[in-house]
MARBA-3410 file (N, C-alpha, C, O; in Angstrom, 1 decimal):
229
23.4,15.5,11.2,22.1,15.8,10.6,21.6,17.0,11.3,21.5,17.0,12.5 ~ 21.2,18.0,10.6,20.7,19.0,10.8,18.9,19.2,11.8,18.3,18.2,11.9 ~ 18.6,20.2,12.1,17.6,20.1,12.6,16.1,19.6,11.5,15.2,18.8,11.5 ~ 16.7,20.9,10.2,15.5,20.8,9.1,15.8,19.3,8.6,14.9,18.6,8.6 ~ 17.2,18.6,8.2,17.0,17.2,7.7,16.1,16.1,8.8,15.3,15.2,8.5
16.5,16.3,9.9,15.7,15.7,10.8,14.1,15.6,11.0,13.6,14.8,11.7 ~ 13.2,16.9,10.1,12.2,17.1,10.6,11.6,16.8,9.3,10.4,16.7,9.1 ~ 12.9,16.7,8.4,12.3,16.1,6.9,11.9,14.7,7.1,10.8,14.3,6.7 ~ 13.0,13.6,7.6,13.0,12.5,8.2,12.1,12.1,8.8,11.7,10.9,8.5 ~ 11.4,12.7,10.0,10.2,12.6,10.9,9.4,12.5,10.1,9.0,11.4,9.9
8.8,13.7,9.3,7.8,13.5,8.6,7.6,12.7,7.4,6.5,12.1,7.3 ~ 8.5,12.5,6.4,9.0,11.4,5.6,8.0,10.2,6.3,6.8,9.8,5.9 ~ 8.9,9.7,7.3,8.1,8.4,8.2,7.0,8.3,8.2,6.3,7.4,7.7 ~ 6.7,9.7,9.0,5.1,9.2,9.5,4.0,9.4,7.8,2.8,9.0,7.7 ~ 4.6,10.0,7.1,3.7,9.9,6.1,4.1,8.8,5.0,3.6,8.7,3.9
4.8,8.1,5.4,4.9,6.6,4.0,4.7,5.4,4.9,4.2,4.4,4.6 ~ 5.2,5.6,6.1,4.8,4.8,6.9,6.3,3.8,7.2,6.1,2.7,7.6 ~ 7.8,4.3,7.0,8.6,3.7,7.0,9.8,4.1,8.3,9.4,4.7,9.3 ~ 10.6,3.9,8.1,11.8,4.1,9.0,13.1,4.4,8.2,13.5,3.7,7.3 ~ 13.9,5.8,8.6,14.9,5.7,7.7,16.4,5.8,8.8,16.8,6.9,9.3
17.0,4.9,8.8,18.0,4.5,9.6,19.2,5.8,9.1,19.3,6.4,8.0 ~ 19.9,5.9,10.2,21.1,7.1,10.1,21.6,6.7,8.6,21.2,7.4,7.7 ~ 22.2,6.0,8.4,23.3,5.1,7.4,22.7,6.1,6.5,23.2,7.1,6.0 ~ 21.0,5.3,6.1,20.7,6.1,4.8,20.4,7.0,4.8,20.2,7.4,3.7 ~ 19.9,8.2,5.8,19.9,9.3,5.9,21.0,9.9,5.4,20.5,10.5,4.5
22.1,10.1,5.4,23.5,10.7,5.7,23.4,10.4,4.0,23.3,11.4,3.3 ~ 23.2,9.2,3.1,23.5,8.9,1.9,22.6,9.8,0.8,22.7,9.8,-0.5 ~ 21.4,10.5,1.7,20.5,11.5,0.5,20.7,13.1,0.4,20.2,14.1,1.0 ~ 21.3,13.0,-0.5,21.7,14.7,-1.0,20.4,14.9,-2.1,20.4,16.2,-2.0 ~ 19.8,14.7,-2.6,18.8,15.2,-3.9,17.7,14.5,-3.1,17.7,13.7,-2.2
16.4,15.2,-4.0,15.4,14.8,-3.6,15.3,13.7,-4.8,14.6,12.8,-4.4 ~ 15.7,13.5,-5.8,15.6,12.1,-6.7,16.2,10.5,-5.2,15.7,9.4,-5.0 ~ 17.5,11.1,-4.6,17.6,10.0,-3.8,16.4,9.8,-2.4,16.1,8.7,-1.9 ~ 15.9,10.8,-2.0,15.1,10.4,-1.0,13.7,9.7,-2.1,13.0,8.7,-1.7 ~ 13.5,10.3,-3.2,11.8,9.3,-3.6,12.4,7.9,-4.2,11.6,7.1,-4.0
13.8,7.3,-4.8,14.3,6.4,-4.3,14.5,5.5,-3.4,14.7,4.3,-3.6 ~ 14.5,6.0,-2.2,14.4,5.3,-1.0,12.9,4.8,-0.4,12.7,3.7,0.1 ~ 12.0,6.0,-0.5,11.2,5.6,-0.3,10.4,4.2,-0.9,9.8,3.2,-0.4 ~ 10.8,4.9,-2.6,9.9,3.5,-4.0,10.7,2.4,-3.5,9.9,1.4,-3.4 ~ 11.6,2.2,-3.1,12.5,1.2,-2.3,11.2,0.3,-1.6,10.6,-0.8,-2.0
10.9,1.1,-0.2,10.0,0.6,0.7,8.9,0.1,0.0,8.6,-1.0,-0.2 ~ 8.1,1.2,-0.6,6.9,0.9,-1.7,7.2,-0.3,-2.4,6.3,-1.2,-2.1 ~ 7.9,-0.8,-3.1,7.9,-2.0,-3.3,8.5,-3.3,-2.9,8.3,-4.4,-3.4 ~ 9.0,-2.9,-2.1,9.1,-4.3,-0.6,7.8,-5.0,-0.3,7.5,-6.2,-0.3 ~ 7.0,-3.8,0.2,6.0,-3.8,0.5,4.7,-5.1,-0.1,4.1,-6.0,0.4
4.6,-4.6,-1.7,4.0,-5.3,-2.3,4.6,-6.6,-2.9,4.0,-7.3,-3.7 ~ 5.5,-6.9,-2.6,6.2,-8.3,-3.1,6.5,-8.9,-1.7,7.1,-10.0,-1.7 ~ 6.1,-8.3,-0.5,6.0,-9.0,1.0,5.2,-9.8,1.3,4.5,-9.9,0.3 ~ 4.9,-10.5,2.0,3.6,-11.2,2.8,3.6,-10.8,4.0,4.5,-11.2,4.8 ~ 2.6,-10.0,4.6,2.0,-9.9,5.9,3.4,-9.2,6.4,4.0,-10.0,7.1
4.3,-7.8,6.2,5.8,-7.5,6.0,6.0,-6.8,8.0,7.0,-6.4,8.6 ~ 4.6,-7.1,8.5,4.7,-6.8,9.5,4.9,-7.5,10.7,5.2,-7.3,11.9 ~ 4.3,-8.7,9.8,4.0,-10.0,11.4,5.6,-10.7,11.6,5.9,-11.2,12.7 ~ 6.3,-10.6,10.6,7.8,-11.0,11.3,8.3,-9.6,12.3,9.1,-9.9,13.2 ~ 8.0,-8.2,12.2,8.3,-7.2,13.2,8.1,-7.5,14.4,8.9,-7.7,15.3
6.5,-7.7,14.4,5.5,-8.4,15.7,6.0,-9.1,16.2,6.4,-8.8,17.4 ~ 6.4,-10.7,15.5,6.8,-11.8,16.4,8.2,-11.1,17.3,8.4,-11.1,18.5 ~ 9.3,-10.4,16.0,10.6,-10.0,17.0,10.6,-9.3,18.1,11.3,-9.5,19.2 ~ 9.7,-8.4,17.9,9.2,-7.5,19.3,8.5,-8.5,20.4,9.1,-8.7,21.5 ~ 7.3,-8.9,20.1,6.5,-9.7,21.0,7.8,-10.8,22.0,7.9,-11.0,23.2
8.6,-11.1,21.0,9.8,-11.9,21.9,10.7,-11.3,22.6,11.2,-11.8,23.5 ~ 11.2,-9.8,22.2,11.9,-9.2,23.0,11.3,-8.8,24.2,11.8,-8.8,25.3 ~ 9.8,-8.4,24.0,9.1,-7.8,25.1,9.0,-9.2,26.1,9.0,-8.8,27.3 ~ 9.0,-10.1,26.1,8.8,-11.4,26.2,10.0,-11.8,27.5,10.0,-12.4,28.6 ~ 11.0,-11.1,26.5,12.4,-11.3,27.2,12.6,-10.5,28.5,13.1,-11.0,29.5
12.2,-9.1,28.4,12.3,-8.4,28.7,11.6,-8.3,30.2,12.2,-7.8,31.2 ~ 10.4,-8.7,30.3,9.4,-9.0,31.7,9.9,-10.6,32.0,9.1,-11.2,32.7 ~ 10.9,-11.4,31.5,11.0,-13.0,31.9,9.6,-13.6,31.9,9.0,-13.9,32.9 ~ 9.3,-13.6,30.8,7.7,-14.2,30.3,7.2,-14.6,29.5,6.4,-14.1,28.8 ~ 8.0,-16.2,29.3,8.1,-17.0,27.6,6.3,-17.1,27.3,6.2,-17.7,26.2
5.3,-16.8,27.8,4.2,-16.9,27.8,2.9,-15.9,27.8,1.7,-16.0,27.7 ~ 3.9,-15.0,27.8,3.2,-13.7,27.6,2.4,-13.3,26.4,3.0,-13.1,25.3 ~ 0.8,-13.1,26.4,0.4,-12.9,25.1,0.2,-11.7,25.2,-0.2,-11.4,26.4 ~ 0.2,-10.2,23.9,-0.2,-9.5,23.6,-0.4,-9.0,22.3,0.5,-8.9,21.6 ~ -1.2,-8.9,22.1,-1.6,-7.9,20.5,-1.4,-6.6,20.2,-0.9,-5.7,20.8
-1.6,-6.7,18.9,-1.5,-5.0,17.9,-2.3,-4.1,18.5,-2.0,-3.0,17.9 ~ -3.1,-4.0,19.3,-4.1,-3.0,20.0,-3.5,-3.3,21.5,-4.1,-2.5,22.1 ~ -2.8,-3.8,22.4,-2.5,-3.5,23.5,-1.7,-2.5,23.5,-1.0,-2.3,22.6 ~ -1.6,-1.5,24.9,-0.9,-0.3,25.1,0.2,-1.1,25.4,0.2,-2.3,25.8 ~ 1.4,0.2,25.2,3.0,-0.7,26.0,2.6,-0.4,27.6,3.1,-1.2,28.5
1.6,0.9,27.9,2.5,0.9,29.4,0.9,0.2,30.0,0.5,0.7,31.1 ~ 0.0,-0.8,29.6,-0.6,-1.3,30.2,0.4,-3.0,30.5,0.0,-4.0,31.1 ~ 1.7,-3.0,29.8,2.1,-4.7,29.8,3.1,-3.9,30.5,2.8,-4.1,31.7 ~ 4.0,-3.3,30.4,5.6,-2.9,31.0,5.6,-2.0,31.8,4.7,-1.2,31.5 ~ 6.1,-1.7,32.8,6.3,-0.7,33.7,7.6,-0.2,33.8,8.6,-0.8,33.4
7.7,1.1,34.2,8.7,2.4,33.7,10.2,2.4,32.8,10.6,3.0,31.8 ~ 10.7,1.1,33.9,12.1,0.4,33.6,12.0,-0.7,32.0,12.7,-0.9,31.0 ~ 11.3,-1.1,32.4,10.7,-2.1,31.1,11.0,-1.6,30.2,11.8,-2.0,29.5 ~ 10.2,-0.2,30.0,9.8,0.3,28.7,10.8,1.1,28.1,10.8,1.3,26.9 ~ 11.9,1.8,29.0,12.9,2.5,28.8,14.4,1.4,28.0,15.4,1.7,27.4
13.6,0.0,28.6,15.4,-0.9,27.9,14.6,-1.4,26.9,15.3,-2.0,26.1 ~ 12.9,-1.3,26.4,12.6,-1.5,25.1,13.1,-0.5,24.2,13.6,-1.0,23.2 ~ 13.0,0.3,24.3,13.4,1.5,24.1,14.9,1.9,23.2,15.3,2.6,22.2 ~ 15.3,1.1,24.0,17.3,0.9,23.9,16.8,0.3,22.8,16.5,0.9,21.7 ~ 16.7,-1.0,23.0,16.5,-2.6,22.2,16.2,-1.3,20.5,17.2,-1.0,19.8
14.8,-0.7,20.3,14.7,-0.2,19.5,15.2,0.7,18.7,14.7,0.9,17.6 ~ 16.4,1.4,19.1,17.4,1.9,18.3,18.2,1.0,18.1,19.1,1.5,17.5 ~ 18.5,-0.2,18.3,19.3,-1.0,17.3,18.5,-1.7,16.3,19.1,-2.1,15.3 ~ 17.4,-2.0,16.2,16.1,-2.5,15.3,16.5,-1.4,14.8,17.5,-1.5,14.1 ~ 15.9,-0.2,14.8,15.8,0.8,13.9,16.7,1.2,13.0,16.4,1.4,11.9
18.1,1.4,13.7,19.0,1.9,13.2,19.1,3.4,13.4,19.9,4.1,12.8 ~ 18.2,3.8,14.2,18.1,5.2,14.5,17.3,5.8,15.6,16.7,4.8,16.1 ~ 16.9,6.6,16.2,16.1,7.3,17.4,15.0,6.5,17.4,14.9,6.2,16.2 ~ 14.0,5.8,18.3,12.8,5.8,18.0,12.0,7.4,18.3,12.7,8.5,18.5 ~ 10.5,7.2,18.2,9.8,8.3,19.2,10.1,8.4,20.5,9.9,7.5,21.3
10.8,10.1,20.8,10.8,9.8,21.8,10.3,9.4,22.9,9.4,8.9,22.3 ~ 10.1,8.9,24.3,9.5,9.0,25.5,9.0,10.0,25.8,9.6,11.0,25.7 ~ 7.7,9.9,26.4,7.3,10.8,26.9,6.9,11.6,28.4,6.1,10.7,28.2 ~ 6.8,12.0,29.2,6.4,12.3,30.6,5.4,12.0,30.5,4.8,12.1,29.4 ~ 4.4,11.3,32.0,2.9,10.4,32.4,2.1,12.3,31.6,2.4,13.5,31.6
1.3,11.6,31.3,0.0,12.7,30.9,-0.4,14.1,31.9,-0.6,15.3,31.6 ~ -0.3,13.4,33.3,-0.3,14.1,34.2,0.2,14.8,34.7,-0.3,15.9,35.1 ~ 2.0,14.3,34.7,3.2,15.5,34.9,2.9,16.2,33.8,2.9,17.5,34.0 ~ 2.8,15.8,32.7,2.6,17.0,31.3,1.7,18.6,31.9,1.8,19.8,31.8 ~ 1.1,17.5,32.3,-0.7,18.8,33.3,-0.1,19.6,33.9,-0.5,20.8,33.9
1.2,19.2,34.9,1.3,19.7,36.1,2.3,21.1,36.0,2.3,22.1,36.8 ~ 3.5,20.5,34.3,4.2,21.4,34.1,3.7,22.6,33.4,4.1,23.8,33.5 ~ 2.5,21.9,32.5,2.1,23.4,31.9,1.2,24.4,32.6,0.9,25.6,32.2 ~ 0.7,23.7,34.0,0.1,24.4,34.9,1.1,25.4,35.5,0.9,26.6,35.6 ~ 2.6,24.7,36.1,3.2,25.5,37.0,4.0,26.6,35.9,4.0,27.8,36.1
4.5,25.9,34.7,4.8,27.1,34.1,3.8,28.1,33.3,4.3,28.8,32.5 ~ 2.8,28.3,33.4,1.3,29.2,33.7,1.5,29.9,34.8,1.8,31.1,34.7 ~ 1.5,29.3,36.2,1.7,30.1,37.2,2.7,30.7,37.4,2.6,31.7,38.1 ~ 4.5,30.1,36.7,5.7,31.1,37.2,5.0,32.6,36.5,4.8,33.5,37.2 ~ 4.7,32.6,35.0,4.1,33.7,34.1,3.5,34.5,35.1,3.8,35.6,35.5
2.5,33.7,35.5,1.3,34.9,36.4,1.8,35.9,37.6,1.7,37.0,38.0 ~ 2.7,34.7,38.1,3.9,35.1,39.2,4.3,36.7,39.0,3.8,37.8,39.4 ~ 5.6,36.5,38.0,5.9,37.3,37.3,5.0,38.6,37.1,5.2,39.6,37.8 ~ 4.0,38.5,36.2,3.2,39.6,35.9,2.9,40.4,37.1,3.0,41.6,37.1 ~ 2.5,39.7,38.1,1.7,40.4,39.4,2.9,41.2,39.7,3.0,42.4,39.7
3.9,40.0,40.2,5.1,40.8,41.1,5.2,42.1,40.3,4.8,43.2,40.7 ~ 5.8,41.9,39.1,5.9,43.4,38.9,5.1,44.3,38.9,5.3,45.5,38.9 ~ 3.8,43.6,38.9,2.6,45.5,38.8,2.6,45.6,40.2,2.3,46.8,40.5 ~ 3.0,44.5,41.5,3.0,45.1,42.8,4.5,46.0,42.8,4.3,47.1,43.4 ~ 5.3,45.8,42.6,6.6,46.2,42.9,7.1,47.8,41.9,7.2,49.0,42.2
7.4,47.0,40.7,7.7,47.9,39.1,7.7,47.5,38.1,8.6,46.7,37.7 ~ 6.6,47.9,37.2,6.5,47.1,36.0,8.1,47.0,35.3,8.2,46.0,34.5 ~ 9.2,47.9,35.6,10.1,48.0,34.8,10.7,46.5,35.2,11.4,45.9,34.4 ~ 10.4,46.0,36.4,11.1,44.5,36.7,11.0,43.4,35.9,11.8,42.5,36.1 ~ 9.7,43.5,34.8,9.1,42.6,34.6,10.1,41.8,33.8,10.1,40.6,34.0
10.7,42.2,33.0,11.3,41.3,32.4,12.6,40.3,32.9,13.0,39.4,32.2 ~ 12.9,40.8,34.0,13.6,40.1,35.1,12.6,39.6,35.9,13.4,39.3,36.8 ~ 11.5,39.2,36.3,11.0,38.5,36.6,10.0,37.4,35.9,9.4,36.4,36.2 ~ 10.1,38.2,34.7,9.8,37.0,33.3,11.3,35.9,33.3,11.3,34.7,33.6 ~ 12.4,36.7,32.9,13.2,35.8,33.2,13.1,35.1,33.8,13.3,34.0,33.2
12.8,34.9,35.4,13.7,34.3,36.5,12.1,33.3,36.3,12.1,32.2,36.7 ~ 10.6,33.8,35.6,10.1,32.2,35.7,10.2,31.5,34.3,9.5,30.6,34.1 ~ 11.0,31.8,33.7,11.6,31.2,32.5,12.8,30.3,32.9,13.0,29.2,32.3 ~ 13.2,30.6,33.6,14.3,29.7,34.8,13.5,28.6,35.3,13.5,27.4,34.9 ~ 12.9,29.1,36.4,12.2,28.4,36.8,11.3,26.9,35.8,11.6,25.7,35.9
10.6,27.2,35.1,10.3,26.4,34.3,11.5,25.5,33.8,11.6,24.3,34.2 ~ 12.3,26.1,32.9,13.4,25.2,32.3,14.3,24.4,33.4,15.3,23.7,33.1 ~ 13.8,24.6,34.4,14.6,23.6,35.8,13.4,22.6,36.2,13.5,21.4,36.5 ~ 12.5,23.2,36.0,11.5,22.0,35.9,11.5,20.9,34.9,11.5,19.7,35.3 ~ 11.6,21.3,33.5,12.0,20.7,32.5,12.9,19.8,32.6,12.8,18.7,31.9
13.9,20.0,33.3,15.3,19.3,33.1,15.0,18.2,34.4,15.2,17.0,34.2 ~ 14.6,18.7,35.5,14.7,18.2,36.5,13.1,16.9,36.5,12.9,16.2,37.4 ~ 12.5,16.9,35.4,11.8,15.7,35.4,12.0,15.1,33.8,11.3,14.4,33.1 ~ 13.3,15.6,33.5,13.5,14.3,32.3,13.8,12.9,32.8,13.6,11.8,32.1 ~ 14.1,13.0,33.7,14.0,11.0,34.0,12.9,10.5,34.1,12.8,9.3,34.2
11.8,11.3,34.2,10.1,10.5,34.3,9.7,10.0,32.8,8.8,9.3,32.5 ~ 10.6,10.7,32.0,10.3,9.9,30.8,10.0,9.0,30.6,11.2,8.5,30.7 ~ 9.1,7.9,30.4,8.5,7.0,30.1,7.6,6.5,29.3,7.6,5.4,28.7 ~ 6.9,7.2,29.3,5.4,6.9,27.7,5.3,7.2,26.5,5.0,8.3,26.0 ~ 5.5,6.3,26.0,5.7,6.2,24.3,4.2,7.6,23.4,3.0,7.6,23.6
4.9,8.4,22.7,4.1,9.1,22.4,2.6,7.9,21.6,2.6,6.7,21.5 ~ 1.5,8.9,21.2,0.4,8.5,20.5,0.7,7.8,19.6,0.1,6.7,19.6 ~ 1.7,7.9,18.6,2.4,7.6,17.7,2.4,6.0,17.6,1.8,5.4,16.7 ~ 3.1,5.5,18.5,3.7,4.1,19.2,3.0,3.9,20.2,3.6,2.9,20.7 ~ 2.1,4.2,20.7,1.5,3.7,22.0,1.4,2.3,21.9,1.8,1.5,22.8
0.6,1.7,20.6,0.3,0.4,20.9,1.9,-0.7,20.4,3.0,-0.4,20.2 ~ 1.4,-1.8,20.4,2.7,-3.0,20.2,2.3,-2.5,18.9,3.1,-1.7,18.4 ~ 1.1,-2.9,18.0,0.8,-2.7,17.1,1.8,-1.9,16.2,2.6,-2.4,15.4 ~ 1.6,-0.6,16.5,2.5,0.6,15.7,3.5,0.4,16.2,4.3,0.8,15.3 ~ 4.1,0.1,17.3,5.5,-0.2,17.4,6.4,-0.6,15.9,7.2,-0.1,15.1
5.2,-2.4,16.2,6.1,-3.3,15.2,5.9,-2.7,13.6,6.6,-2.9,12.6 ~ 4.6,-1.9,13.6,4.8,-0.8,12.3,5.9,-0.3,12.3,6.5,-0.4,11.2 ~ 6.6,0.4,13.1,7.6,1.2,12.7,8.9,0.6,12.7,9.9,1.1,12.2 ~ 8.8,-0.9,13.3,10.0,-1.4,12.9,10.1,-2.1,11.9,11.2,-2.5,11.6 ~ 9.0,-2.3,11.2,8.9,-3.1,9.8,9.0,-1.8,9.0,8.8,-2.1,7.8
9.1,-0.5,9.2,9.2,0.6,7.9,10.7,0.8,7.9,11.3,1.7,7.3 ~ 11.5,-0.5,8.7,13.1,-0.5,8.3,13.3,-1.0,7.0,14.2,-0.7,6.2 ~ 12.2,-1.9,6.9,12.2,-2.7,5.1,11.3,-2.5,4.1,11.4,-2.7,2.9 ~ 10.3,-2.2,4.9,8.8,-1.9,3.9,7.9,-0.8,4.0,7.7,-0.6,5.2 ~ 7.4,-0.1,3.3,6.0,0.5,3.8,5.3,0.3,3.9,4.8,-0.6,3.2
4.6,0.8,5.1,3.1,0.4,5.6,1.8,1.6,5.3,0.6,1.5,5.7 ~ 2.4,2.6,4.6,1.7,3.8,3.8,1.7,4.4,2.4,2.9,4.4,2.0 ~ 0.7,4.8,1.4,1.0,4.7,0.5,1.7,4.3,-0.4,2.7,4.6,-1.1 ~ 0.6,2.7,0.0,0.8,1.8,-1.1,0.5,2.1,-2.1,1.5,1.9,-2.7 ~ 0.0,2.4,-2.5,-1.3,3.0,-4.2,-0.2,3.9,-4.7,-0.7,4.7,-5.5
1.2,3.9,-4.6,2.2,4.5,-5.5,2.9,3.7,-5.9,3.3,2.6,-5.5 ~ 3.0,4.4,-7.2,3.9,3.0,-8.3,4.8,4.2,-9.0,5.9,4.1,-8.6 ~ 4.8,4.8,-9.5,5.9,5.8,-9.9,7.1,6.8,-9.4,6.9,7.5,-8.4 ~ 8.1,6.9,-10.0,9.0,8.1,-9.0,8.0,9.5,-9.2,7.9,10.3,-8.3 ~ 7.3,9.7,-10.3,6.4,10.8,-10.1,5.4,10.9,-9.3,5.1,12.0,-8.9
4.7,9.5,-8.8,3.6,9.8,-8.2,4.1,9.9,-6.5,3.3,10.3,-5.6 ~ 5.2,9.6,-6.4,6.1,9.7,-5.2,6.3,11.1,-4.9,6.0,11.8,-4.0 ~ 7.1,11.4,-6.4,7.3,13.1,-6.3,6.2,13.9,-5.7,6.4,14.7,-4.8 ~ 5.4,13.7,-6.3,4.4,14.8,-6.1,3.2,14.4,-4.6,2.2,15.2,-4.5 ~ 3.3,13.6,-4.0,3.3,13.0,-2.8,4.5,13.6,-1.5,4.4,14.0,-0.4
5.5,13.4,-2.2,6.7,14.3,-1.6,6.8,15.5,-1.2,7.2,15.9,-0.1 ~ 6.1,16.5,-2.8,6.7,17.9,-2.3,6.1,18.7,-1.5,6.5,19.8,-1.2 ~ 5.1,18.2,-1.2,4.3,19.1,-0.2,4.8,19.3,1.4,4.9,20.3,2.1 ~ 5.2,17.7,1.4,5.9,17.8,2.7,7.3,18.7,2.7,7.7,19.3,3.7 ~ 8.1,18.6,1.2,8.7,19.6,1.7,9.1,20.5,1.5,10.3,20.9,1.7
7.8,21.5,0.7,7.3,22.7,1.0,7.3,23.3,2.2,7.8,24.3,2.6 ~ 6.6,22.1,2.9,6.1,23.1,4.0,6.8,23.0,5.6,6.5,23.6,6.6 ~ 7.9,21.5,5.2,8.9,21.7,6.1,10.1,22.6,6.1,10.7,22.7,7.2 ~ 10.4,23.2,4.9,11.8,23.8,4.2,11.2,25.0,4.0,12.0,26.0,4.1 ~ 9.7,25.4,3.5,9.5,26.9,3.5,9.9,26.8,1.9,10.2,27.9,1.3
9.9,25.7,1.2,10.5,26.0,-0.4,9.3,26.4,-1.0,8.1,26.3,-0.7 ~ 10.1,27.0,-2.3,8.8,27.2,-3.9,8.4,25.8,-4.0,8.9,25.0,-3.2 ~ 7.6,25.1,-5.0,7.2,24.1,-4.7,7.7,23.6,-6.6,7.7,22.5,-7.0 ~ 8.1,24.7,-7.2,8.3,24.9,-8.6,9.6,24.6,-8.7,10.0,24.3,-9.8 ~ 10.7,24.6,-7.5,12.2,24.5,-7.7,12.5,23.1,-6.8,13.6,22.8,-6.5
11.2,22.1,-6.5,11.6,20.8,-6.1,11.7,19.7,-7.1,10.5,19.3,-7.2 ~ 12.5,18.9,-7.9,12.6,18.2,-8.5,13.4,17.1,-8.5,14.0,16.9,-7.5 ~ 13.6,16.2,-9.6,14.3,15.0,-8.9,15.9,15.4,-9.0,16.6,14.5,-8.5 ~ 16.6,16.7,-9.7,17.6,17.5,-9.5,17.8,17.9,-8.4,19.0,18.0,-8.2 ~ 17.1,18.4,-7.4,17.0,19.2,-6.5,17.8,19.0,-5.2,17.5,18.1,-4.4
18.9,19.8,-5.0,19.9,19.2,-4.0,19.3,19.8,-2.4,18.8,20.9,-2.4 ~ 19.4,19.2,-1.2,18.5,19.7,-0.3,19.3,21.2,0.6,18.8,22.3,0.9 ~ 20.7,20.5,0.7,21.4,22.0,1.1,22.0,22.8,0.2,22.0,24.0,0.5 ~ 22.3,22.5,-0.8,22.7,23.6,-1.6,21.5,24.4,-2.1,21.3,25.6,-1.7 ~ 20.5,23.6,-3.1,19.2,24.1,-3.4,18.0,25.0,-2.4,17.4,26.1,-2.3
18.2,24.2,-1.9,16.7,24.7,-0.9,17.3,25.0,0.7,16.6,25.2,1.6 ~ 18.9,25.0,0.7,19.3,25.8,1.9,19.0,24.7,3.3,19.3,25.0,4.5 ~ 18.5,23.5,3.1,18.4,22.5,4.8,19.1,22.7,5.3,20.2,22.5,4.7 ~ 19.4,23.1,6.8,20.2,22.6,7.7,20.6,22.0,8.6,21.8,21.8,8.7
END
């Protein structure tokens, strides 16, 4: 899967409110088969009962499993990293690409390291700039380089603090949202047609694909047509 299929995917999700596992990713060449998949979810949905509280209970028991805590209560509004701590949340994590059938949201770095990297890579920049107006402006771009280095070693060198579920998933709540959009939607509901899908569709991918919005149709093949890759 390509970068642009992937970013079709992402957004797909977060705007129907579902989950689309590798398997069926790989199986949508036209945009007729992705508003298919989606009317899929859309009507799971409405022939469900409550399509989220069997997600909840499965999670609530893995998380359960997970801290050794047959008694553990938490809700749709508790944060993950107020119940789990670092290690916890990283083998929930695992657990959720086999639920999903595909990546969850990534992990993210504490709030604070976030602070600290876009501060120091601010400062390699400033670095840089000074040195060369002290030395030779002609350096600069060798010393742009070398805090461009610097940074991307910072980058690399605090990928293992990964830990905090983006905004997205923060709570159990939206968790078990997104593991119930393996079977149902949890976002526009109020569609009932492949048309009103369509045209709910093409905006997103207008403006992820950069397409005409006149050459998106339920013909419309995504790599040959509109060039995805």
């Amino acid at each position: 899967m390509g970068l642009d299929a992937a970013e079709i995917v992402m957004n797909v999700e977060d705007h129907f409110g579902i989950s689309i596992q590798n398997t069926e990713a790989e199986r949508v060449s036209t945009v007729a088969d992705l508003v298919a998949l989606i009317q899929s979810r859309i009507e799971a949905a409405q022939i469900t009962t409550c399509p989220t509280l069997k997600s909840f209970l499965q999670l609530r028991s893995t998380v359960r499993e997970l801290l050794h805590d047959e008694t553990l209560r938490i809700r749709t509004g508790t944060r993950v990293v107020d119940v789990m701590d670092r290690s916890q949340r990283r083998r929930l994590w695992a657990k959720l690409d086999d639920f999903l059938g595909t990546a969850p949201p990534g992990l993210r770095r504490p709030p604070t390291l976030r602070k600290l990297l876009a501060f120091l890579a601010l400062m390699t920049i400033v670095i840089a700039i000074l040195t060369s107006v002290a030395v030779d402006v002609a350096i600069f771009p060798l010393t742009l380089a070398l805090a461009g280095l610097v940074s991307l070693a910072l980058h690399i060198i605090t990928i293992p603090f990964r830990s905090h579920p983006p905004n997205a998933v923060a709570t159990f709540g939206a968790v078990a949202r997104r593991m119930a959009g393996v079977s149902v939607a949890t976002k526009q509901l109020h569609l009932r047609t492949n048309q009103e899908i369509l045209d709910e569709l093409r905006p997103i991918v207008m403006v992820t694909l950069g397409a005409d919005g006149s050459k998106i149709t339920p013909r419309t093949r995504f790599i040959e047509d509109l060039g995805m890759g």
